[in-house]
C-alpha positions as semicolon CSV with decimal commas, in nm:
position;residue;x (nm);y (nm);z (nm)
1;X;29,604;-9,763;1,415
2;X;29,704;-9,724;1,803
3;X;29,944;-9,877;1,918
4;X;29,940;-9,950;2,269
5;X;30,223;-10,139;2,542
6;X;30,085;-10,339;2,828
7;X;30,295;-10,425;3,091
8;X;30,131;-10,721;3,269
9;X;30,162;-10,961;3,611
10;X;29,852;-11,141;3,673
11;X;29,628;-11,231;3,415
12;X;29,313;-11,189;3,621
13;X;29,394;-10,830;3,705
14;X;29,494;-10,715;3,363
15;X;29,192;-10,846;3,234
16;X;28,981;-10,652;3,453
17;X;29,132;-10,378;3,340
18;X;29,192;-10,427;2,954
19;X;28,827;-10,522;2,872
20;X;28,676;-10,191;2,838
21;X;28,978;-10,123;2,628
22;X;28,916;-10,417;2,435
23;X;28,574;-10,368;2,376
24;X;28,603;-10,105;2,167
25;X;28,683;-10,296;1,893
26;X;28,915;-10,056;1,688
27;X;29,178;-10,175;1,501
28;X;29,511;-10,141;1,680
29;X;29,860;-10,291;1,784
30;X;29,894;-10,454;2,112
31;X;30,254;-10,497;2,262
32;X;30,163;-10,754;2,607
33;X;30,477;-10,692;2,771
34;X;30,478;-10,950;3,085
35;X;30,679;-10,867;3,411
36;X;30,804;-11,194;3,582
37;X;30,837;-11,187;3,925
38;X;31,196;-11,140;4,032
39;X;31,333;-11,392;4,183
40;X;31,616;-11,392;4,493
41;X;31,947;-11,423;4,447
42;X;31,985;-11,733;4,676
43;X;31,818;-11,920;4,392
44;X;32,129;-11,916;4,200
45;X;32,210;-12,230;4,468
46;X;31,964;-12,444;4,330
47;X;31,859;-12,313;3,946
48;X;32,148;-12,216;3,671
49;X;32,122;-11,939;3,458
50;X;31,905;-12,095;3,200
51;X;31,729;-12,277;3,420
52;X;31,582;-11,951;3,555
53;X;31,543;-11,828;3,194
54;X;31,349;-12,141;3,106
55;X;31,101;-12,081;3,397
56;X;31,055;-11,701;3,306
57;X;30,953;-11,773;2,939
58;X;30,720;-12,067;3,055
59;X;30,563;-11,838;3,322
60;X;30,510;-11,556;3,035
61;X;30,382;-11,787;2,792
62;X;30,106;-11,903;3,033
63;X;30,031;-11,570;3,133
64;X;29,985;-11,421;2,801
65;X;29,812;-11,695;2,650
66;X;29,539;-11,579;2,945
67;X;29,570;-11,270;2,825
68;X;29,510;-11,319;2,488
69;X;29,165;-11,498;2,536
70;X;29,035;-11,143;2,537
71;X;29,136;-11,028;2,207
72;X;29,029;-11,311;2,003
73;X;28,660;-11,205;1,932
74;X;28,778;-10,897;1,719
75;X;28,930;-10,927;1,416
76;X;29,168;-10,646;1,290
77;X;29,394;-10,654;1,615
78;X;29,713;-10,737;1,609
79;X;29,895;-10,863;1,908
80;X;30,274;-10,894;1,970
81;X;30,397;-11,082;2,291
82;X;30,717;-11,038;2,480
83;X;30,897;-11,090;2,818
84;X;31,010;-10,778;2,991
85;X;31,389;-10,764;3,144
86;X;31,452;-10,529;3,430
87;X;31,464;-10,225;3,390
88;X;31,099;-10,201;3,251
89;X;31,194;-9,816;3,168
90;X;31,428;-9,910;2,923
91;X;31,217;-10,161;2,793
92;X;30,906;-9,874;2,736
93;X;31,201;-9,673;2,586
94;X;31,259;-9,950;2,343
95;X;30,956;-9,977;2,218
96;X;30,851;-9,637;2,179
97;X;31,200;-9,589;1,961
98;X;31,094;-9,911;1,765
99;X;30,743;-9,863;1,711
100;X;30,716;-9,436;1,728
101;X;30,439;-9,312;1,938
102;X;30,326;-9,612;2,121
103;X;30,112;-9,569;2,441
104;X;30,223;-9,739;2,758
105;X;29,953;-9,866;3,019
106;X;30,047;-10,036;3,347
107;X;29,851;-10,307;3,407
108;X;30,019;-10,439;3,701
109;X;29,923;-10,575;4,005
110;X;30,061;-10,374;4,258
111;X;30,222;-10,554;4,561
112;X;30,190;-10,484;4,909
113;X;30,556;-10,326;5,037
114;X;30,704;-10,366;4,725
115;X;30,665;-10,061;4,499
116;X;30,654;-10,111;4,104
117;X;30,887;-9,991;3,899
118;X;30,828;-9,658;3,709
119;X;30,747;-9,672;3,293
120;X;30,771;-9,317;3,213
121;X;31,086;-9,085;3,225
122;X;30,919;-8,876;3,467
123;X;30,723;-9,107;3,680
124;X;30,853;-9,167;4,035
125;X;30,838;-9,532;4,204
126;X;30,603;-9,515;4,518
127;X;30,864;-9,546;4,792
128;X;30,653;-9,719;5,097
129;X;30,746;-9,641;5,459
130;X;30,891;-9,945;5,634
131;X;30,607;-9,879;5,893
132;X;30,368;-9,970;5,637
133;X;30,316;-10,371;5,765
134;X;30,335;-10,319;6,115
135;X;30,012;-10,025;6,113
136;X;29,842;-10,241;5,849
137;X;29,880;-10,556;6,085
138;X;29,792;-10,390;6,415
139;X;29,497;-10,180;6,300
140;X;29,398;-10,508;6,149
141;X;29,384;-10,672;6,500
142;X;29,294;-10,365;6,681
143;X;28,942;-10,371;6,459
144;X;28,945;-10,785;6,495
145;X;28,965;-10,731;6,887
146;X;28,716;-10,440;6,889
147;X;28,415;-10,655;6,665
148;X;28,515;-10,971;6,908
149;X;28,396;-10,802;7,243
């Protein structure tokens, strides 16, 4: 039986690219493993503690219940659901040490200027220039003003 660790943002997206996975139809262990957005730290003004908490498990549980539309046409899978806390390397750590030999597949959406986090030992985050908007946003109008004439 594989076992295998999703780490998951937007339900859309990781569908797109679990369902060839899925299709298989082999009989394995999925970890969903979702990765609320962070949120800043001037939100402590308004939201305690366990307020925030409260909002991070109700934003997991309505992602993975997306999620889990897509495994329940095959029987034999079994699905375990959990939210990630920062770092997500230590959390991939965790579950390879708990489960043995689990594979880990990213499944994020990746964000414009913000680079994701890294899941394997190894891996390096993508660090983005901070010229990265501005050339994005002015070849963007430089191509806008060249179709307008």
């Amino acid at each position: 039986m594989d076992k295998i660790a999703v780490f998951l943002n937007d339900a859309p997206h990781a569908a797109q690219m679990l369902a060839p996975l899925v299709q298989k139809g082999e009989a394995s262990h999925w970890v969903l493993v979702a990765c609320p957005p962070t949120l800043t730290r001037h939100i402590g003004r308004w939201v305690s503690a366990a307020g925030r908490q409260q909002w991070r498990e109700r934003w997991a549980a309505d992602l993975l219940a997306k999620v889990e539309v897509l495994f329940e046409a095959h029987p034999g899978v079994k699905i375990e659901k959990m939210v990630a806390k920062r770092p997500l390397l230590d959390v991939a750590v965790r579950l390879d040490q708990r489960l043995g030999g689990i594979k880990v597949f990213d499944a994020r959406r990746p964000r414009l200027g913000k680079p994701d986090e890294p899941l394997a030992a190894g891996a390096e985050s993508q660090e983005l220039s901070r010229w990265t908007y501005p050339v994005a946003i002015s070849t963007g109008l430089s191509a806008m003003l060249a179709l307008a004439d």
